[in-house]
ChimeraX commands (.cxc) that place a marker at each C-alpha (Angstrom):
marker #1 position 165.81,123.38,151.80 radius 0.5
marker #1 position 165.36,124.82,155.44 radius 0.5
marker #1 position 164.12,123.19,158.15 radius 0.5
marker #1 position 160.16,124.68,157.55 radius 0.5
marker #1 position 160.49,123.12,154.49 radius 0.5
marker #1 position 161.11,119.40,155.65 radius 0.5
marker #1 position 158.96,120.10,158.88 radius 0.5
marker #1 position 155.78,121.04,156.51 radius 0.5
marker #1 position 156.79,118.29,154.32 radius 0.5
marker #1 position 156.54,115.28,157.12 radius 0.5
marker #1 position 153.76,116.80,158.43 radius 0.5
marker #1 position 151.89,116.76,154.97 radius 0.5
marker #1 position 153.26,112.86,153.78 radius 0.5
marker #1 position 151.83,112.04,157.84 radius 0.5
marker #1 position 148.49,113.19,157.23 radius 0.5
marker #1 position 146.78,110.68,154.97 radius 0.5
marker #1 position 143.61,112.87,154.48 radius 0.5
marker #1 position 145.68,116.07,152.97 radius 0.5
marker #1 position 147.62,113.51,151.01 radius 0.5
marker #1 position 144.34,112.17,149.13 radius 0.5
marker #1 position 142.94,115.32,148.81 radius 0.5
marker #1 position 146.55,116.34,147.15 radius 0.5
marker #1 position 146.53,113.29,144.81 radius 0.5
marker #1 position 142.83,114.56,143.85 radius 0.5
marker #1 position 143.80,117.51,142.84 radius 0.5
marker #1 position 146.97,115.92,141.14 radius 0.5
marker #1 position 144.16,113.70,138.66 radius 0.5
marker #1 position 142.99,116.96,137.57 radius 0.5
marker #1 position 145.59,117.76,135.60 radius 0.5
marker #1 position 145.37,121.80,136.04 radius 0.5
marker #1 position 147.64,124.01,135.34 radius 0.5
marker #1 position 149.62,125.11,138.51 radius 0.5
marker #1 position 147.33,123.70,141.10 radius 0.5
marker #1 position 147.74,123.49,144.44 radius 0.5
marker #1 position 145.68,123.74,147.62 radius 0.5
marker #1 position 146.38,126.32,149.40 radius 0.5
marker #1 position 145.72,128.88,152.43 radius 0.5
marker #1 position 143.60,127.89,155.62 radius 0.5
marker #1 position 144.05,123.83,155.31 radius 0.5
marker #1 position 147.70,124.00,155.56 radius 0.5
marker #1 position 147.96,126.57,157.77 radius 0.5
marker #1 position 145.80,125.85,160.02 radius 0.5
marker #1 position 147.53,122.03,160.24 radius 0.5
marker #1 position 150.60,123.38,161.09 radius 0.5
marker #1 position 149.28,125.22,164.01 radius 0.5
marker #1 position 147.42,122.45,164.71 radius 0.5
marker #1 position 150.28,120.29,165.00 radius 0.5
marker #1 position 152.62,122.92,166.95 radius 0.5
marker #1 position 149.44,123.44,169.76 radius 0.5
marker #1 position 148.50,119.25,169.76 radius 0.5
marker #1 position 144.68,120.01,168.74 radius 0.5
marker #1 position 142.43,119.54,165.79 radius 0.5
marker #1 position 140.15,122.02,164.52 radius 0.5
marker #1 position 137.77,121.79,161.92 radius 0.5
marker #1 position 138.07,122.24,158.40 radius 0.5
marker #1 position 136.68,124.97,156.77 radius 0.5
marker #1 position 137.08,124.34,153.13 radius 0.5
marker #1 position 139.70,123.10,150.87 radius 0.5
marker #1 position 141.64,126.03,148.99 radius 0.5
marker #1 position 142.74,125.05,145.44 radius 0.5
marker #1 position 144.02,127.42,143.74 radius 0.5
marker #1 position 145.07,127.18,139.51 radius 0.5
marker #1 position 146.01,129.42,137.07 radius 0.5
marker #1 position 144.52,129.09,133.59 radius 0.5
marker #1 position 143.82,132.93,131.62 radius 0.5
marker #1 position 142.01,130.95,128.69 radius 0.5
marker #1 position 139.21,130.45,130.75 radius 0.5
marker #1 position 138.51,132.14,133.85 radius 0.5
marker #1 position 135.08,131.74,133.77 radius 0.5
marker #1 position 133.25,130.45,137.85 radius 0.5
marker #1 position 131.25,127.79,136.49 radius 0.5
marker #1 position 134.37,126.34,135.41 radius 0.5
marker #1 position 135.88,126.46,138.91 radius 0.5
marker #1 position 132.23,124.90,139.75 radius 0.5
marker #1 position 132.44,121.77,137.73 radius 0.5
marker #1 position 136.39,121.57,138.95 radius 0.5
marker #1 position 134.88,121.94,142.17 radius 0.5
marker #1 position 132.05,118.34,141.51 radius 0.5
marker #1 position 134.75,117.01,139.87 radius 0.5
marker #1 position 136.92,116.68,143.21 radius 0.5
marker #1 position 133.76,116.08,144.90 radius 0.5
marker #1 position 133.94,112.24,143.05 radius 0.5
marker #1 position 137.00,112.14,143.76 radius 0.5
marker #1 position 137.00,112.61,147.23 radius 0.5
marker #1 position 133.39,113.14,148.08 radius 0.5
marker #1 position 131.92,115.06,150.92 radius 0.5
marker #1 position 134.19,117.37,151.45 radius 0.5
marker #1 position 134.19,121.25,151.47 radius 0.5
marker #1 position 135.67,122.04,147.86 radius 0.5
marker #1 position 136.89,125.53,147.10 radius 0.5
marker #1 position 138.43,126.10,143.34 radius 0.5
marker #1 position 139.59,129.60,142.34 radius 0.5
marker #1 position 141.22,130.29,139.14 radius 0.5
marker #1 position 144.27,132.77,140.14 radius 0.5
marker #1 position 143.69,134.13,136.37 radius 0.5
marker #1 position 140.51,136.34,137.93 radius 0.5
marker #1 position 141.00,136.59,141.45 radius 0.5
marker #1 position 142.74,139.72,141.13 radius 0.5
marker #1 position 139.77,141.50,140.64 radius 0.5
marker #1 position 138.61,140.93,144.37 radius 0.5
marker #1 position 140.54,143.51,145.33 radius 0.5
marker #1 position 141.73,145.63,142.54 radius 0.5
marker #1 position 144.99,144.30,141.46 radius 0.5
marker #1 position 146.59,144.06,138.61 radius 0.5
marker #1 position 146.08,140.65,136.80 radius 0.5
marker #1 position 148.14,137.99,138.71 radius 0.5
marker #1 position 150.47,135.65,136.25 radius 0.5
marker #1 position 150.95,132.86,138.22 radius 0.5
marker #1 position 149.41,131.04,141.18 radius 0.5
marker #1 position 152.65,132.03,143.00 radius 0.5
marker #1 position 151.09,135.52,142.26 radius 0.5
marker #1 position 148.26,135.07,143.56 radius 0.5
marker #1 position 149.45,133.43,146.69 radius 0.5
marker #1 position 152.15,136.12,147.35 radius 0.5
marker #1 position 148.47,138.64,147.13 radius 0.5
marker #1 position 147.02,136.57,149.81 radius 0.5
marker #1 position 146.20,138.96,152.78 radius 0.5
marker #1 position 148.66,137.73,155.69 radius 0.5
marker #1 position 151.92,135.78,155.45 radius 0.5
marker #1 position 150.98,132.25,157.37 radius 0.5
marker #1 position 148.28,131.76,154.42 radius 0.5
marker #1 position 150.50,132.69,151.86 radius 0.5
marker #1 position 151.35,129.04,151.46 radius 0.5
marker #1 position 150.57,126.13,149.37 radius 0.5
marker #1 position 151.43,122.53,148.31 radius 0.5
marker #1 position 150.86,119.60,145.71 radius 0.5
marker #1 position 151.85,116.61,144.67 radius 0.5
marker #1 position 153.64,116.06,141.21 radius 0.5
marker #1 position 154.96,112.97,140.35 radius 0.5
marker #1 position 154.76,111.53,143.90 radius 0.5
marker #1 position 156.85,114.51,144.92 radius 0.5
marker #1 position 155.60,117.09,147.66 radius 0.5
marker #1 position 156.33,120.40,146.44 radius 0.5
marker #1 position 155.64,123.49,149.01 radius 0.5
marker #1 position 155.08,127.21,147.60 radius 0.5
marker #1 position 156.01,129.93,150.26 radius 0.5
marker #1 position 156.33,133.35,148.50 radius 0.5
marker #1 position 157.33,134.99,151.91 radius 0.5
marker #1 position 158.75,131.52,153.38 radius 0.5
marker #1 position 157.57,129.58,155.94 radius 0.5
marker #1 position 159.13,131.04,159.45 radius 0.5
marker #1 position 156.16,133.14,160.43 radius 0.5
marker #1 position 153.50,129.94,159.79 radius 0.5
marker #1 position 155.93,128.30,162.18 radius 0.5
marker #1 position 156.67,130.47,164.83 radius 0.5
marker #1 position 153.45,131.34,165.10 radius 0.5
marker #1 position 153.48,134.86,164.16 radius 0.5
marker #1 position 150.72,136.76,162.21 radius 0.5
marker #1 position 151.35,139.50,160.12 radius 0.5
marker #1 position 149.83,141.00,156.61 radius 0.5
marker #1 position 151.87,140.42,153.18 radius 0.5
marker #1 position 153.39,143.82,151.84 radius 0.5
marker #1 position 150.13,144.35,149.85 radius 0.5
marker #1 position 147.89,144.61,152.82 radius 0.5
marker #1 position 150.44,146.56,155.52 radius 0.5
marker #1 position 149.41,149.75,157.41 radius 0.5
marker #1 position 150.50,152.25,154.47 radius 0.5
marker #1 position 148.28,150.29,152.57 radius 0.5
marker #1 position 144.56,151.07,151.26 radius 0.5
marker #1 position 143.75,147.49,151.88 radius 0.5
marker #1 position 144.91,147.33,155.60 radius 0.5
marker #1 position 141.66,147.46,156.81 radius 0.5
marker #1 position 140.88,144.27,155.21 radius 0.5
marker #1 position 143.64,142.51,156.87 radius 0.5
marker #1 position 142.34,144.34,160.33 radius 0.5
marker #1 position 138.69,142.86,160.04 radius 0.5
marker #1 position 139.67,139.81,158.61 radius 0.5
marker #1 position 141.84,139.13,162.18 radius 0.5
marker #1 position 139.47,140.89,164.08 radius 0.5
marker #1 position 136.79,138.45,162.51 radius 0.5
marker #1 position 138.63,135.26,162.42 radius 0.5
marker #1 position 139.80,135.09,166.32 radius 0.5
marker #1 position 142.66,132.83,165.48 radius 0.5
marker #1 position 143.96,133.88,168.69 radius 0.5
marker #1 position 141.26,132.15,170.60 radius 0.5
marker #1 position 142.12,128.78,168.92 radius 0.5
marker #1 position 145.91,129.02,168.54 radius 0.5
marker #1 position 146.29,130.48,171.79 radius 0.5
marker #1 position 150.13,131.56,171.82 radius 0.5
marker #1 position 149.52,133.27,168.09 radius 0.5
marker #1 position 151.05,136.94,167.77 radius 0.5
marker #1 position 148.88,138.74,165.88 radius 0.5
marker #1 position 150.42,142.07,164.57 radius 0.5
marker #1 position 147.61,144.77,164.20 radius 0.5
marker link #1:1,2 radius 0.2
marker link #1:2,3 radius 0.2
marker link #1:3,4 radius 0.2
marker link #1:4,5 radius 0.2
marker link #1:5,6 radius 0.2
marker link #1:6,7 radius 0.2
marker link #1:7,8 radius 0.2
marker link #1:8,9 radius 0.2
marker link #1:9,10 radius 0.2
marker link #1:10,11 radius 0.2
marker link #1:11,12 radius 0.2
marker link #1:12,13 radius 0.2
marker link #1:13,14 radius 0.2
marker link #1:14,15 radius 0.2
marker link #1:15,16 radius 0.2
marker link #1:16,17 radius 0.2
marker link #1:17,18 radius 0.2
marker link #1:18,19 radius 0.2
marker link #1:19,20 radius 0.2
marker link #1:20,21 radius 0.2
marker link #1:21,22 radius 0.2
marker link #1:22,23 radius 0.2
marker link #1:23,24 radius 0.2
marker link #1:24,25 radius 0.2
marker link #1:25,26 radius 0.2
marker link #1:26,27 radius 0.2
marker link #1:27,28 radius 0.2
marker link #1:28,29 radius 0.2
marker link #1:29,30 radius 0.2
marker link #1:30,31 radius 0.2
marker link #1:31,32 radius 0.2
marker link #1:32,33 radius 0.2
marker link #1:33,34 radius 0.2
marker link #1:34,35 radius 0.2
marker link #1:35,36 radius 0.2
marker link #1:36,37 radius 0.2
marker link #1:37,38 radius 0.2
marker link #1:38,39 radius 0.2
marker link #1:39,40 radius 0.2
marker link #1:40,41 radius 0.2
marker link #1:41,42 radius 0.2
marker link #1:42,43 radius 0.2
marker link #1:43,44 radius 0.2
marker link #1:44,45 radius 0.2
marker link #1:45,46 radius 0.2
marker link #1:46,47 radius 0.2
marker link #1:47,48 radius 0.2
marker link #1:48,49 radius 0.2
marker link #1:49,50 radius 0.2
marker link #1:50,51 radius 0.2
marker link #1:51,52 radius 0.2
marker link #1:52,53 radius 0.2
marker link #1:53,54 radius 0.2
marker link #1:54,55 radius 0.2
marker link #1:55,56 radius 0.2
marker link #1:56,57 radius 0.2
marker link #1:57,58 radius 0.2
marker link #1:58,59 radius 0.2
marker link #1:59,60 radius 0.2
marker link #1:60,61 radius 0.2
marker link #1:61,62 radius 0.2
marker link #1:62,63 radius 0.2
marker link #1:63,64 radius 0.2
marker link #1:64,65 radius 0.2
marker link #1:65,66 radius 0.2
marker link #1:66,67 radius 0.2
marker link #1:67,68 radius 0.2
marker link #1:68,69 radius 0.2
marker link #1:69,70 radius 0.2
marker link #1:70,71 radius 0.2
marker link #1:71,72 radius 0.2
marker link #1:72,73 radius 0.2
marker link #1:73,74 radius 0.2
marker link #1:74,75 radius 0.2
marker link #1:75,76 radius 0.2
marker link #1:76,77 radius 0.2
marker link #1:77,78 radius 0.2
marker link #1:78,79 radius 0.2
marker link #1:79,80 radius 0.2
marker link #1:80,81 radius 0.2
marker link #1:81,82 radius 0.2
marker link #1:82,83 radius 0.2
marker link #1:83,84 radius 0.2
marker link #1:84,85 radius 0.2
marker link #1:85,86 radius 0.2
marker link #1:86,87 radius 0.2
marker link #1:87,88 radius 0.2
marker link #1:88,89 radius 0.2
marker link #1:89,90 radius 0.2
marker link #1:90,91 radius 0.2
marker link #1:91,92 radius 0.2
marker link #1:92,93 radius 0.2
marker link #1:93,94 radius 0.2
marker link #1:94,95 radius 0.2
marker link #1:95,96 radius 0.2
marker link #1:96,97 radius 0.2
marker link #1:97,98 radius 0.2
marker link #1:98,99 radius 0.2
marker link #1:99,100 radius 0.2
marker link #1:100,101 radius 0.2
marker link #1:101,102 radius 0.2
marker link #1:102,103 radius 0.2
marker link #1:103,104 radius 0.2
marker link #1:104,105 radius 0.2
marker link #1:105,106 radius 0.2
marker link #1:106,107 radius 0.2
marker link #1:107,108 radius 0.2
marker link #1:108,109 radius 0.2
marker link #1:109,110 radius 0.2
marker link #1:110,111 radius 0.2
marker link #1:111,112 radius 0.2
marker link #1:112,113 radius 0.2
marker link #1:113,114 radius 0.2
marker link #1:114,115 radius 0.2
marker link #1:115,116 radius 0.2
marker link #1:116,117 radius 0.2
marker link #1:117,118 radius 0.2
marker link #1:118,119 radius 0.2
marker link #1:119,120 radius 0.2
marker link #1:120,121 radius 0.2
marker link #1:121,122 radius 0.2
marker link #1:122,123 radius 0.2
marker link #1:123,124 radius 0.2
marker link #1:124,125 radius 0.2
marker link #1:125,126 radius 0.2
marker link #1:126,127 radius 0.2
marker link #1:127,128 radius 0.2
marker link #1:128,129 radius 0.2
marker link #1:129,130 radius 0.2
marker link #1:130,131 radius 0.2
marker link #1:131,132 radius 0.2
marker link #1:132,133 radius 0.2
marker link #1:133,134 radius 0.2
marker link #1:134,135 radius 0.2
marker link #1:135,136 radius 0.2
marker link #1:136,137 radius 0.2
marker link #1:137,138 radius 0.2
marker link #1:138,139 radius 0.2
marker link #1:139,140 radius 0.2
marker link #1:140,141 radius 0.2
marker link #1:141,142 radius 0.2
marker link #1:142,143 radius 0.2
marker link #1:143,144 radius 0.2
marker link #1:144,145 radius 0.2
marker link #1:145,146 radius 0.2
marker link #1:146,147 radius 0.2
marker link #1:147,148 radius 0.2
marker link #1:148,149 radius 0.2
marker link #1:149,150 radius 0.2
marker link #1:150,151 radius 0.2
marker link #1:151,152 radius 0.2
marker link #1:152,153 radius 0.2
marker link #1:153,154 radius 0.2
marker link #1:154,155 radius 0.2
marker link #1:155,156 radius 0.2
marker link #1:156,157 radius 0.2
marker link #1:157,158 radius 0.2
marker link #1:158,159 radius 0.2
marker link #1:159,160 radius 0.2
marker link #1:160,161 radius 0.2
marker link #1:161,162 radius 0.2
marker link #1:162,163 radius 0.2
marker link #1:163,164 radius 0.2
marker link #1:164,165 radius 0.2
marker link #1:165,166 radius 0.2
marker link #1:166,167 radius 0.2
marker link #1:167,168 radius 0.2
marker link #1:168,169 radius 0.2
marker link #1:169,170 radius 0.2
marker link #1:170,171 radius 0.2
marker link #1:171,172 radius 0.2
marker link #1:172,173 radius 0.2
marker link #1:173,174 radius 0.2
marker link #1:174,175 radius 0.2
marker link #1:175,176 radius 0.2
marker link #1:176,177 radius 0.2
marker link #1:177,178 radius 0.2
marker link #1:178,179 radius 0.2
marker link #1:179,180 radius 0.2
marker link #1:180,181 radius 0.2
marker link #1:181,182 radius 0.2
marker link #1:182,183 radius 0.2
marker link #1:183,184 radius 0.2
view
């Protein structure tokens, strides 16, 4: 395990919010669930610039190909929404999500993580059996170090660059996490 590893581990198990919102997830009983993207990362950078921003949503991601239908991933979503109510609830099936931007069918959530658009989101974690377990298809060094860059799938050879373009030129990360480098 490298040091990102334990690092994003302490700072999960020291956050008692992302914990309960992992054990929610964990009463589900999904296949391959985790939450993902935006509430991790943006923790972490939270953390390494001593602020607190607010949260946008809560990523969490499954993968289930028997049913892939969006009012499922609705009544996952009221479901967490007892659980822990109040709270901004995002649930995507990885089985579809492919389709958003013309890959092939993912087969995993790993698979649909490692399709994310830039490498600090490409993360995820969950509880299982009181154990924190972290998902990092391109590892953890860039969410860390503060660097910003797209996964292969989204580089400058790429027909989908320009989604990873707008998407930083949109989200401004730079103005919150001031010392971010953003690769364009």
């Amino acid at each position: 395990m490298t040091n990102y590893e334990n690092q994003l581990k302490e700072i999960v198990k020291n956050d008692d919010y992302i914990i309960s919102l992992l054990k929610a997830v964990e009463q589900l009983n999904l296949n391959d669930a985790w939450i993902s993207a935006g509430l991790i990362r943006n923790k972490v950078w939270d953390v390494l610039h001593n602020i607190n921003t607010p949260i946008n949503d809560i990523d969490v991601i499954y993968f289930d190909s028997t049913d892939t239908s969006w009012e499922t991933e609705k009544n996952l979503e009221k479901k967490l929404g007892i659980l822990v109510p109040n709270q901004p609830w995002s649930v995507k099936n990885q089985a579809r999500m492919h389709m958003k931007n013309g890959f092939l069918p993912y087969n995993s959530s790993f698979d649909g993580v490692a399709h994310f658009t830039e490498i600090p989101t490409a993360i995820a974690v969950k509880i299982c059996h009181s154990e924190l377990k972290i998902m990092a298809p391109y590892g953890l060094e860039d969410l860390f170090e503060k660097i910003v860059k797209p996964t292969p799938y989204y580089q400058n050879k790429s027909e989908l660059s320009s989604i990873y373009t707008e998407r930083m030129q949109d989200k401004k990360w730079d103005t919150i996490w001031i010392d971010l480098s953003i690769e364009v």
